[in-house]
PAZA-301161 format. One record per residue: x, y, z of N, C-alpha, C in turn; residue in three letters. Coordinates in steps of 0.2 Angstrom, whole numbers, plus 5000, padded with zeros to 4 digits. Example, Ala and Ser with C-alpha at 12.3 -4.5 7.8 and 13.67 -1.06 7.14 Angstrom:
<atoms>
506649725039506249785039506649845039ALA506449895035506849955036506450005039SER
</atoms>
This chain:
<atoms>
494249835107494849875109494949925103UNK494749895095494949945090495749955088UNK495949985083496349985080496750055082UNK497350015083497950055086498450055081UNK498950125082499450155078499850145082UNK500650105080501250095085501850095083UNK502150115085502950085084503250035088UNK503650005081503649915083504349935088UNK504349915094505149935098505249865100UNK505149795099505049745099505549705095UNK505849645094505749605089505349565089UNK504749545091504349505091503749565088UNK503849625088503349645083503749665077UNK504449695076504449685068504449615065UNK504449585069504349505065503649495061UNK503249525067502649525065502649565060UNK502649615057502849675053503249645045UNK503649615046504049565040503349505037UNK503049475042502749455038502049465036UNK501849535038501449555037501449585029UNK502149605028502549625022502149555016UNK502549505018502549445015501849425012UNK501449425018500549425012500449465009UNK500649545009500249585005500749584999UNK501349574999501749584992501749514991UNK502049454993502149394987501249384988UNK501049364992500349324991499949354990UNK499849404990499249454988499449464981UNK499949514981500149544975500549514969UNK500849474974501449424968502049474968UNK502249514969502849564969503249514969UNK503949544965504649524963505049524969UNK504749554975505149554981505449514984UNK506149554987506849514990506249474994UNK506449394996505849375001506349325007UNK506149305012506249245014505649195014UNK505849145009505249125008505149065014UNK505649025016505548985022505348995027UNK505349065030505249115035504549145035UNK504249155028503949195025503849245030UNK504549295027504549385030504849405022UNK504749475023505049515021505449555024UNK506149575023506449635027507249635024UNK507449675025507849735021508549765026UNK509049775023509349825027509149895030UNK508649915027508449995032507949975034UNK507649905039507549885044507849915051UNK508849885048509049915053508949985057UNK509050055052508950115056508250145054UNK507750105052507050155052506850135056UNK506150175057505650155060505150135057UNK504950075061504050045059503650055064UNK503050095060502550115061501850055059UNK501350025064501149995060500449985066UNK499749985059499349975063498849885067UNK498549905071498449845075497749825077UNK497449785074496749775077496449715078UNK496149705087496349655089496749575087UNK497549635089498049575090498349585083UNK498049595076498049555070498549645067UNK499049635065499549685061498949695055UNK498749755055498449755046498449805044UNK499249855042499349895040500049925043UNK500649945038501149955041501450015036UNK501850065038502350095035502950115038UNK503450125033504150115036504550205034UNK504750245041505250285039505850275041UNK506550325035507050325039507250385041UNK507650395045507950475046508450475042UNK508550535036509450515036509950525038UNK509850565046510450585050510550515055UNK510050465052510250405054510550355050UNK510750385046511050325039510950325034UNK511250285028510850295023510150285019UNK509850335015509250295014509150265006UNK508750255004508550204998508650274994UNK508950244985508850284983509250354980UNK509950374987509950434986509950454979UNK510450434976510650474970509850474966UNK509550434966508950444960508450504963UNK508450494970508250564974508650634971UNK509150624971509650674969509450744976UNK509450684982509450734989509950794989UNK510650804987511350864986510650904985UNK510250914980509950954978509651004984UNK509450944990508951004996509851005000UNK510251024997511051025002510951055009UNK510551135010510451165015510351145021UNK509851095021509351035026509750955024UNK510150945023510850865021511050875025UNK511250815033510750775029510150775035UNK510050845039509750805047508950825044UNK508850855039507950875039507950835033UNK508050775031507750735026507550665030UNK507150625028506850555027506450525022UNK506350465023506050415015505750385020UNK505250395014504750325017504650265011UNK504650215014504550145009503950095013UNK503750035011503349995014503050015016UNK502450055014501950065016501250035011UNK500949985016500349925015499949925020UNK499249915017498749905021498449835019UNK498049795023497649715023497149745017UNK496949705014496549735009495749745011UNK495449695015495049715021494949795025UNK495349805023495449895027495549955022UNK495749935017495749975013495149995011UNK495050075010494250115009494350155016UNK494350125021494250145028494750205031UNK494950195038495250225041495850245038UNK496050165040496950145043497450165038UNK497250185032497750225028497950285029UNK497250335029497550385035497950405038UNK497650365044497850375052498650325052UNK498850285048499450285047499950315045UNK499750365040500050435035500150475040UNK499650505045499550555049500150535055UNK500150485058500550475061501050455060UNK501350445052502150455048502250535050UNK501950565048501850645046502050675054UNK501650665058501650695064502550685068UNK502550605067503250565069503850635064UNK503750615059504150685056504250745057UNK503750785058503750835061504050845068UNK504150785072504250795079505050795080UNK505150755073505950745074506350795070UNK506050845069506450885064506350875057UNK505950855052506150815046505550885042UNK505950925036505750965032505450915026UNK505950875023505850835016505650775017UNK505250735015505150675016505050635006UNK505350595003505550574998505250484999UNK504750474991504550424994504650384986UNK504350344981504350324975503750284972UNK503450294970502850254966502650254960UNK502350194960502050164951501650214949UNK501350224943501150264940500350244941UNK500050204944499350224946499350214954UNK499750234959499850264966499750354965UNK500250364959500250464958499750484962UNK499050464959498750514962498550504969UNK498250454973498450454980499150474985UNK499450494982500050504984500050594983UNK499950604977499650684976499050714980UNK498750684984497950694985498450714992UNK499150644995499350675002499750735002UNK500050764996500250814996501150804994UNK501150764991501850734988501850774981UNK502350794978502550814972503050774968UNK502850784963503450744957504150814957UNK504450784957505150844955505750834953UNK505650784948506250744942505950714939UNK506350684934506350624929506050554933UNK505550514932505550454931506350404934UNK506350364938506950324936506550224936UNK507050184936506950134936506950094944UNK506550054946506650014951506749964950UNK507249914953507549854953506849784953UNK506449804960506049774958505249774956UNK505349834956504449874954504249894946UNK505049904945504949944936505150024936UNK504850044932504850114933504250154937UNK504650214942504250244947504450314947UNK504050364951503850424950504250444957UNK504850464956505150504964504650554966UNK504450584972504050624974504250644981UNK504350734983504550744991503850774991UNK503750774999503350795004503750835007UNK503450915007503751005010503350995017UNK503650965022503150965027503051005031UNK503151065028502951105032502451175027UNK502651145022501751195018501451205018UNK501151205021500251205025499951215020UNK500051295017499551295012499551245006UNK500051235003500051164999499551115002UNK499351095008499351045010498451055011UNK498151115014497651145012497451135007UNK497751165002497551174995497051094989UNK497751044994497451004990497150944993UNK496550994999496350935003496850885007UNK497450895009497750845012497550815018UNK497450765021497250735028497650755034UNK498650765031498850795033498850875035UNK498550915033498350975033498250995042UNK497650955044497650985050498350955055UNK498550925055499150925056499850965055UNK499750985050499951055047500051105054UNK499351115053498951175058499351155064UNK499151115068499451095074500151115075UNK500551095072501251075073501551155069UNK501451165064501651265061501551315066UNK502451335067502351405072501951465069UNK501751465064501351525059501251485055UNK500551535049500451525043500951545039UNK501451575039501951585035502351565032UNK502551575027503051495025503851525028UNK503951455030504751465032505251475027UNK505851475029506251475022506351415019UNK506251345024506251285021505751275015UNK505151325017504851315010504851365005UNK504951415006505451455000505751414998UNK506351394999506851384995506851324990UNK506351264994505851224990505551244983UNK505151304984504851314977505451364974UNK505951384978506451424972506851394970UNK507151334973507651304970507451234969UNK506851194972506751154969506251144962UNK505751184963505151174959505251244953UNK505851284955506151334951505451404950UNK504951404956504351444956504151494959UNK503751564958503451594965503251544969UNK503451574974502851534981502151564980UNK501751524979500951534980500551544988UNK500051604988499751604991499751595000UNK500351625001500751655009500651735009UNK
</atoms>
């Protein structure tokens, strides 16, 4: 049958999903993460309003990512995000993503991808300009490669350490071209023109404080 990309509508598949959490942070990685350990899941209050995306092949969960919308609540973070800053697009065109893991068996392959591509797509569908994520300092560069920027200060996480805030302009194309994104053609698809909108003007003027490049 091959590996499928799904959203969990289920509780009997975010369950699967929590414990899919549970091997790769405490037993794989040993992470300081909130856990239940008698249950062996992992899960969170922005459970409640995000969605999980997760991949599947035959039967076996082995790979997940989690968005939220924040026209649906609040997300992880704000203040460190320092979201006020995109005020024009607060709060229906932002989203975060967190929990995002693949089986280690799979990683090199596909499903990391095709994971990202369908966060991205999913975003795109629902309106979402900013997408705001946090990572350790040897993720940067994968996380650059999908077309994520740094755009503050460093801050500290409760239980990772210190991590590197980064948004996704999802709608830049040419950023996303530029720097080989996987996302890119996606881009393409989903962009009324190659032009930049004002969502991403105003990113590079008043986030990144810059001309816009190459429009």
């Amino acid at each position: 049958m091959g590996c499928e990309i799904r959203i969990a509508r289920t509780d009997s598949e975010k369950e699967r999903i929590f414990r899919f959490r549970y091997k790769v942070y405490i037993e794989e990685m040993n992470r300081p993460a909130h856990a239940d350990h008698d249950k062996r899941m992992i899960t969170d209050w922005l459970d409640d309003t995000g969605t999980l995306i997760y991949a599947v092949d035959n039967g076996t969960v082995v790979g997940t990512v989690r968005v939220n919308l924040k026209r649906h609540g609040d997300i992880e973070f704000e203040n460190e995000y320092d979201v006020r800053m995109f005020n024009p697009y607060y709060p229906k065109r932002l989203s975060s993503t967190t929990k995002f893991m693949v089986d280690p068996k799979y990683r090199g392959g596909t499903i990391m991808n095709r994971l990202i591509q369908y966060l991205y797509a999913y975003g795109l569908e629902n309106g979402i300009y900013f997408d705001f994520i946090n990572v350790n300092e040897p993720l940067f560069k994968f996380y650059s490669r999908l077309g994520y920027r740094s755009y503050k200060d460093n801050f500290h996480h409760p239980e990772f350490g210190e991590v590197v805030p980064m948004v996704l302009a999802m709608n830049d194309r040419h950023y996303l071209e530029t720097v080989k994104s996987p996302l890119a053609r996606f881009a393409a698809k989903y962009a009324a023109s190659d032009r930049a909108g004002e969502d991403v003007r105003f990113f590079y003027r008043e986030i990144l404080g810059t001309d816009i490049p190459g429009y």
